[in-house]
LOTI-948356 format. One record per residue (C-alpha): x, y, z; residue in three letters. Coordinates in steps of 0.1 Angstrom, whole numbers, padded with zeros to 4 digits, always signed. Layout:
N
XYZALA ...
This chain:
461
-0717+1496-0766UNK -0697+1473-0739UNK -0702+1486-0707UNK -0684+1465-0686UNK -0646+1460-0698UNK -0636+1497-0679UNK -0656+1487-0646UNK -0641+1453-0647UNK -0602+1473-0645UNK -0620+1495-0622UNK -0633+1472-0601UNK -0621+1437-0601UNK -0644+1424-0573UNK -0673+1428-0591UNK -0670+1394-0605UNK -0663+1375-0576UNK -0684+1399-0544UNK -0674+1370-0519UNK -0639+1372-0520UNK -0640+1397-0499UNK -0657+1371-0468UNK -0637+1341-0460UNK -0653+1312-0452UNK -0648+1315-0416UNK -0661+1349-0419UNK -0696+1342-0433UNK -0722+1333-0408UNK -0752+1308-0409UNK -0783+1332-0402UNK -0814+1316-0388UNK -0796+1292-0366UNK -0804+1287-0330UNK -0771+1288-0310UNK -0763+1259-0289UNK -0769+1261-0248UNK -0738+1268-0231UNK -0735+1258-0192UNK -0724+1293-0180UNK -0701+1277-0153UNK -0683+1259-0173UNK -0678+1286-0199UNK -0663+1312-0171UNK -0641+1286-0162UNK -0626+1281-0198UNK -0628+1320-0210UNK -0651+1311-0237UNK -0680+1331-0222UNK -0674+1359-0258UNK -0678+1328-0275UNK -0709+1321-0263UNK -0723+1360-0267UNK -0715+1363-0298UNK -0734+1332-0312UNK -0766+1343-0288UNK -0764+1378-0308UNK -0756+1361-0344UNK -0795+1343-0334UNK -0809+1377-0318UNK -0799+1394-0351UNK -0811+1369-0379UNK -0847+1374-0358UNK -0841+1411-0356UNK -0839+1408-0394UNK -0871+1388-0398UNK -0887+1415-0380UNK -0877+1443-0397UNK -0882+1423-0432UNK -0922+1419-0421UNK -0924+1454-0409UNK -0921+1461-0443UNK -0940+1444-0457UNK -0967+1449-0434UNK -0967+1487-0442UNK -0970+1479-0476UNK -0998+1458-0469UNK -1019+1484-0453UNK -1011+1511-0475UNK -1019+1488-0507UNK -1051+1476-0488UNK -1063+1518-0483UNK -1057+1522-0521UNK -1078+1494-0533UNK -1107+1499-0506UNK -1102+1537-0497UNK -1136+1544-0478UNK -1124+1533-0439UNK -1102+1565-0451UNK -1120+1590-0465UNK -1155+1581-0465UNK -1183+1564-0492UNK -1175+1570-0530UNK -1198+1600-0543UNK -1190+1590-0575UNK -1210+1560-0573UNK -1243+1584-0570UNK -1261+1585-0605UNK -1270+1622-0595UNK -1234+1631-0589UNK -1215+1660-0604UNK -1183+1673-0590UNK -1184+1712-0583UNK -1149+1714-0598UNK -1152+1694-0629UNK -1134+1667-0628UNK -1142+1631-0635UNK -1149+1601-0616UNK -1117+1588-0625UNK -1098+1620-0615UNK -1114+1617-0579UNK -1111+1583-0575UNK -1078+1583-0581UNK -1073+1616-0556UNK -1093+1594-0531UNK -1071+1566-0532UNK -1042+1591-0530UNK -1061+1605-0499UNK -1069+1577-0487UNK -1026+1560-0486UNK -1014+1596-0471UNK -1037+1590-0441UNK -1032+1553-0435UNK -0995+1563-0433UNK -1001+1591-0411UNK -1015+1571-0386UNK -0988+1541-0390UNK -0965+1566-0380UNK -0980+1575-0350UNK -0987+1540-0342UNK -0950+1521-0351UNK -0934+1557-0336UNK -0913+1565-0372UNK -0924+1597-0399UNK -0946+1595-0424UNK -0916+1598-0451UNK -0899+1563-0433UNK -0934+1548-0438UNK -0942+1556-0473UNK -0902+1544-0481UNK -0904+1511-0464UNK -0939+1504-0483UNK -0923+1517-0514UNK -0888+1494-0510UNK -0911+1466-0500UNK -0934+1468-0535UNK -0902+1476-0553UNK -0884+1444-0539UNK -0913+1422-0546UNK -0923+1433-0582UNK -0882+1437-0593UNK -0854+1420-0572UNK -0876+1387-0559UNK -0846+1371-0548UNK -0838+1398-0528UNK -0869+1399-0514UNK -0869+1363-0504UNK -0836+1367-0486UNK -0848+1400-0475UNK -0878+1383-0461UNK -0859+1351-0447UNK -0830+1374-0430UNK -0801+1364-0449UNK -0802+1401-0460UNK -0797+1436-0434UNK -0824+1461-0438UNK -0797+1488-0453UNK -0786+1464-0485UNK -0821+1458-0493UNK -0832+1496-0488UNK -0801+1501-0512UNK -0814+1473-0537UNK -0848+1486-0535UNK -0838+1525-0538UNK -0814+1513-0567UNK -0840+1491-0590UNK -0867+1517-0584UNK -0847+1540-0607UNK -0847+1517-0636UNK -0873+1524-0664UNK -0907+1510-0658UNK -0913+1487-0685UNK -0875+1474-0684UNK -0882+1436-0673UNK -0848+1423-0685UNK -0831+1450-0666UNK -0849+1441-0631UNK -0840+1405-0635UNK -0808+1411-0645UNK -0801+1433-0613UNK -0821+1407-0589UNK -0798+1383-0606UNK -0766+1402-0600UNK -0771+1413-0566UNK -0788+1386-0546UNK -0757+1369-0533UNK -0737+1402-0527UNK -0763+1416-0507UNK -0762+1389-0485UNK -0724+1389-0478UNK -0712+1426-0484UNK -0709+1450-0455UNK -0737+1479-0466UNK -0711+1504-0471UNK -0694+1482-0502UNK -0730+1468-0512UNK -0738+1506-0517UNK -0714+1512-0544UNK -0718+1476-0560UNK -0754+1483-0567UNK -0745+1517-0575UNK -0720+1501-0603UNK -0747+1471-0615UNK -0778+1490-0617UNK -0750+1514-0642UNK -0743+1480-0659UNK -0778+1470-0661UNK -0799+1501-0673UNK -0808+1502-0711UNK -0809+1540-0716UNK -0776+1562-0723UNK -0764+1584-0687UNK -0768+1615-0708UNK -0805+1609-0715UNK -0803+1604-0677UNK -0786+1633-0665UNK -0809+1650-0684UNK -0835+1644-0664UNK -0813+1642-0629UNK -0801+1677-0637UNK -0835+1686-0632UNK -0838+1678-0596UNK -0816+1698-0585UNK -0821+1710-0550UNK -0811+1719-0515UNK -0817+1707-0481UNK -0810+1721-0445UNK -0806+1699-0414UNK -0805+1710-0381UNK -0775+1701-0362UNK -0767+1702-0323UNK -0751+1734-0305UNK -0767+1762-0329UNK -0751+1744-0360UNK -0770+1731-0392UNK -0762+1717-0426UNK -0767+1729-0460UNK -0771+1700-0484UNK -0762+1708-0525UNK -0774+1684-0553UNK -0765+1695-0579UNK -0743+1682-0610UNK -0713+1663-0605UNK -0685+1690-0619UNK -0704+1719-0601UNK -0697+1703-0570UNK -0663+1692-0579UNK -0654+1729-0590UNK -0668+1743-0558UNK -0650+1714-0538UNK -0613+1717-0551UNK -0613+1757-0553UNK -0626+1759-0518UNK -0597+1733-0514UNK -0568+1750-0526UNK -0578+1785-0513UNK -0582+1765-0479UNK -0545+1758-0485UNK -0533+1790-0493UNK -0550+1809-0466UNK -0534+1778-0438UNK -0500+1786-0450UNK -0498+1824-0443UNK -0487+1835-0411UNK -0508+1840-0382UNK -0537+1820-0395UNK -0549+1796-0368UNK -0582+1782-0389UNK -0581+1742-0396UNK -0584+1730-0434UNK -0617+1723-0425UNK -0627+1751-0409UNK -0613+1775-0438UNK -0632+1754-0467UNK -0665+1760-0443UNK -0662+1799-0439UNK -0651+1803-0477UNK -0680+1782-0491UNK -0705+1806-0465UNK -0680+1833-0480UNK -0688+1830-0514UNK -0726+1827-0511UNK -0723+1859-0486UNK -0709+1877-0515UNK -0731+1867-0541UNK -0761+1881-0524UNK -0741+1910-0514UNK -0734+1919-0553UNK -0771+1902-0559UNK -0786+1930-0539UNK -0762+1960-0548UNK -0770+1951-0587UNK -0804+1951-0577UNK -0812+1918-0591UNK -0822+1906-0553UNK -0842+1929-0530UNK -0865+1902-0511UNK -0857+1896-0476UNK -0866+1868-0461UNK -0889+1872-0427UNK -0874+1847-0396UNK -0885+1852-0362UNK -0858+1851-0331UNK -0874+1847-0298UNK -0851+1864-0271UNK -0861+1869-0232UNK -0858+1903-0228UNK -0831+1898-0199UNK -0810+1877-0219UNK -0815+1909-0245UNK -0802+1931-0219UNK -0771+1909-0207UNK -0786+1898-0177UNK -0793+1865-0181UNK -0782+1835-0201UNK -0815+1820-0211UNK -0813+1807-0244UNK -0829+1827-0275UNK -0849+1804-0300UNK -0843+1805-0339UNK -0874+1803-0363UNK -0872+1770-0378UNK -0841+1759-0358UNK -0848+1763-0319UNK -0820+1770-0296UNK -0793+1794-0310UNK -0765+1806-0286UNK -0764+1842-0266UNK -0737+1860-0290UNK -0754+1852-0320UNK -0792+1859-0306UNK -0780+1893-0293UNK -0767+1899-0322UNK -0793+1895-0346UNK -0818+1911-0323UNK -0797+1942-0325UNK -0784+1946-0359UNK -0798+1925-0384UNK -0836+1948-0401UNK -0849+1912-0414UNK -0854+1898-0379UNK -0888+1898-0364UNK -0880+1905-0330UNK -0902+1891-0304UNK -0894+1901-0265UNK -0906+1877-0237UNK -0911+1882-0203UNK -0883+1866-0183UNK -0904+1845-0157UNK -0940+1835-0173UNK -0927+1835-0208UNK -0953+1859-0221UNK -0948+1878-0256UNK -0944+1914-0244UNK -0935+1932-0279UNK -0930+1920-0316UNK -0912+1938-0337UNK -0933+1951-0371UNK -0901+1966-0391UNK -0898+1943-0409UNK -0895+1938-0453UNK -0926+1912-0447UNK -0950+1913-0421UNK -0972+1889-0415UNK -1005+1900-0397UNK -1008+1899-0360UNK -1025+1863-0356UNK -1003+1843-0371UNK -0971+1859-0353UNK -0987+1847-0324UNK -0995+1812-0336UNK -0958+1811-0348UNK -0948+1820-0313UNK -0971+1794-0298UNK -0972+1765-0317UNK -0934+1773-0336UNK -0944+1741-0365UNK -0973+1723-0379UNK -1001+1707-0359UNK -1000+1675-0375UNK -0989+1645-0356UNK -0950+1644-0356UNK -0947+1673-0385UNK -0918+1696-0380UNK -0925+1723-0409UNK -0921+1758-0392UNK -0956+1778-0388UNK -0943+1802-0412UNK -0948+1778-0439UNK -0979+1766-0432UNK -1020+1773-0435UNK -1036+1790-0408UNK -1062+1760-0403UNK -1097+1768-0385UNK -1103+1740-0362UNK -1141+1746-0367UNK -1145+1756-0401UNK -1155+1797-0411UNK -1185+1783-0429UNK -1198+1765-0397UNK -1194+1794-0372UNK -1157+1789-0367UNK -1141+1819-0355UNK -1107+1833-0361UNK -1093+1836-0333UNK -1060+1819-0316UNK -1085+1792-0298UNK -1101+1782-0328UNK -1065+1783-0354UNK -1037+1767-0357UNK -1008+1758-0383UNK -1011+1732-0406UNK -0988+1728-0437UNK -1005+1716-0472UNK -1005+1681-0473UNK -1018+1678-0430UNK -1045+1706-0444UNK -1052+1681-0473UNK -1057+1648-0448UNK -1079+1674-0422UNK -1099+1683-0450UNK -1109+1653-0472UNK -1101+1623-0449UNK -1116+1607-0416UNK -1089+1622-0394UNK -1102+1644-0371UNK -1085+1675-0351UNK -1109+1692-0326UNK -1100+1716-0290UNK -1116+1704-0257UNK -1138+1735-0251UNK -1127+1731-0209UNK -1091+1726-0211UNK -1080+1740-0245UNK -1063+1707-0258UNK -1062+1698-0290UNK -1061+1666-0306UNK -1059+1641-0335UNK -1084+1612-0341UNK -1080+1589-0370UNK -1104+1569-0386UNK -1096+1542-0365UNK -1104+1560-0332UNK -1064+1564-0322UNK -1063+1595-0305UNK -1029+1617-0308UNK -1025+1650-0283UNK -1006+1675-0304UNK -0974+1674-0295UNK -0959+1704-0273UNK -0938+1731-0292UNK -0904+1714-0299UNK -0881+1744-0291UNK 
């Protein structure tokens, strides 16, 4: 089957990536610009001149950088897989008298050990390089992925000839080709090692996109197959009490969706007295439509679940005499209209009242569909998301962890709990890290194996 002859009417630049650079346009990386006698640049207006060459050197440096960032992540989350202890302590497996109270092999725990053992190396490289753990368990992965699949991308990568978006994008695209598919890997280094270095990220997106398309041995449907099954939806928070709501989903679903809110977008602009934008009518008719599904989900009595989301109001704010902010569950600031409102009318709401000037919880509402039990509505009030370093999962979703464990004389009680979602819970548990309260001051920290200490961070909202 040829692949190519429709992509080449599709897309004639995929032959020839650097026609889209002149040669005045391409710039020598790595080269130190000349020194320029400032005087005598003010005087002939070629001071730009001189910038622009000092910031073409800054940002082949700046390149460098970033490149051995990577692949010092990598490095030291390779290094905790192949020698886990510093992590999570000697092997028990190695103890002729061993026997694991669950079962499982040596291999199985090794392996879980070494698994351990990467999650909390990263954990602390995030605290330490000031990025989440999710940005430092990519950049290792790219970083692996670029060395074992697209060498010559790694070598530009690593010499900054290439930006640190096209060889995420090289590195996110190769990862998806099949394991054992050598030809494939070389035949995508191959194809994109020049491009990479001269396209803008935005272009080098889709020519990857198109490659790795050209390059892969197995059919799309056998692909979508699988695709199909990671289908999914994430919310972002947004500034000014907005957020996004993120479909993936397949291609024509989306399409569908996209063209009918469209066109009713259209029709609804084009009667009289309608003041809405385009883009503010396809926004209320997509929130619309899934309004009215759970509507008819709840009146066919297919749906009857509520969902349980705390709203923190001050009570004078409640009352209309103040303007103090009201806090969203899993959000944080929401604005007056909306908080009054759902404190009023809406039965899913936990409602929890707080005194105007020292902030304390006066009343919480228990009228709920789900109620959690009085402990952790308090813990959700105070600490709002997890206790790990830098985790933002809301306290709802998370374990109530005891600080000093039940089985040790750990009591429950709000001085000796606090949220922790499954995989902080996991690193607490079975690695070196370390959370413990100072019994004078009631703060709470983090140390790591390597004796880096890390406050827990205020409540964000």
């Amino acid at each position: 089957m040829n692949l190519s002859s429709p992509l080449d009417e599709l897309d004639p630049w995929i032959d020839d990536p650097d026609g889209f650079l002149s040669e005045a346009e391409a710039l020598e990386l790595g080269i130190e610009p000349p020194e320029f006698d400032v005087a005598e640049l003010d005087a002939s207006g070629e001071s730009h001149t001189a910038a622009m060459h000092e910031l073409e050197g800054i940002n082949a440096r700046a390149r460098v950088l970033v490149a051995d960032e990577y692949a010092g992540i990598a490095n030291v989350l390779k290094d905790a897989a192949a020698c886990p202890d510093p992590w999570v302590g000697p092997d028990p497996t190695l103890d002729p008298a061993w026997l694991d109270p669950q079962g499982r092999s040596a291999a199985a725990v090794r392996a879980e050990r070494r698994n351990i053992a990467v999650r909390a190396a990263a954990l602390e490289l995030s605290v330490r390089l000031g990025m989440s753990e999710n940005a430092v368990r990519t950049r290792a992965a790219h970083a692996d992925t670029l060395r074992e699949r697209c060498p010559k991308i790694w070598e530009a990568f690593r010499s900054g000839r290439i930006v640190a978006q096209n060889a995420a994008t090289a590195a996110a695209q190769a990862a998806t080709l099949p394991a054992r598919a050598k030809d494939a890997w070389a035949k995508f280094d191959e194809q994109l090692a020049g491009s990479a270095q001269t396209l803008a990220p935005g272009k080098f997106r889709v020519r990857a996109r198109v490659v790795r398309e050209l390059v892969h041995p197995e059919h799309i449907d056998e692909r979508h197959k699988r695709a199909n099954d990671e289908r999914n939806v994430w919310f972002q928070r947004e500034a000014d009490g907005m957020a996004s709501y993120t479909v993936f989903t397949t291609a024509d679903q989306v399409i569908a969706l996209e063209r009918y809110a469209d066109a009713l977008a259209r029709h609804l602009r084009a009667q009289e007295g309608e003041e809405r934008t385009l883009a503010q009518l396809r926004a209320d008719i997509v929130v619309d439509l899934t309004a009215r599904g759970m509507s008819h989900a709840a009146e066919s009595g297919t749906w009857r679940a509520r969902a349980s989301v705390a709203i923190t109001v001050p009570v004078l704010t409640l009352l209309g005499q103040d303007d103090e902010p009201a806090t969203l569950d899993g959000y944080g600031p929401i604005d007056t209209e909306t908080a009054r409102r759902l404190a009023g009318d809406a039965t899913s709401w936990v409602r929890i009242l707080t005194h105007p000037v020292t902030g304390t919880v006066l009343d919480v509402d228990r009228t709920t569909y789900r109620v959690p039990n009085a402990l952790r509505r308090w813990l959700g009030v105070r600490d709002q998301v997890c206790t790990g370093p830098g985790c933002m999962r809301s306290a709802r979703d998370c374990d109530i962890d005891h600080l000093l464990d039940w089985q040790y004389g750990g009591k429950t009680a709000d001085t000796n709990t606090g949220p922790l979602c499954e995989p902080h819970h996991v690193i607490k548990t079975k690695s070196k890290w370390v959370l413990y309260r100072d019994e004078i001051t009631g703060a709470r920290s983090w140390v790591s194996p390597t004796s880096l200490t890390v406050p827990v961070e205020p409540p964000p909202f």
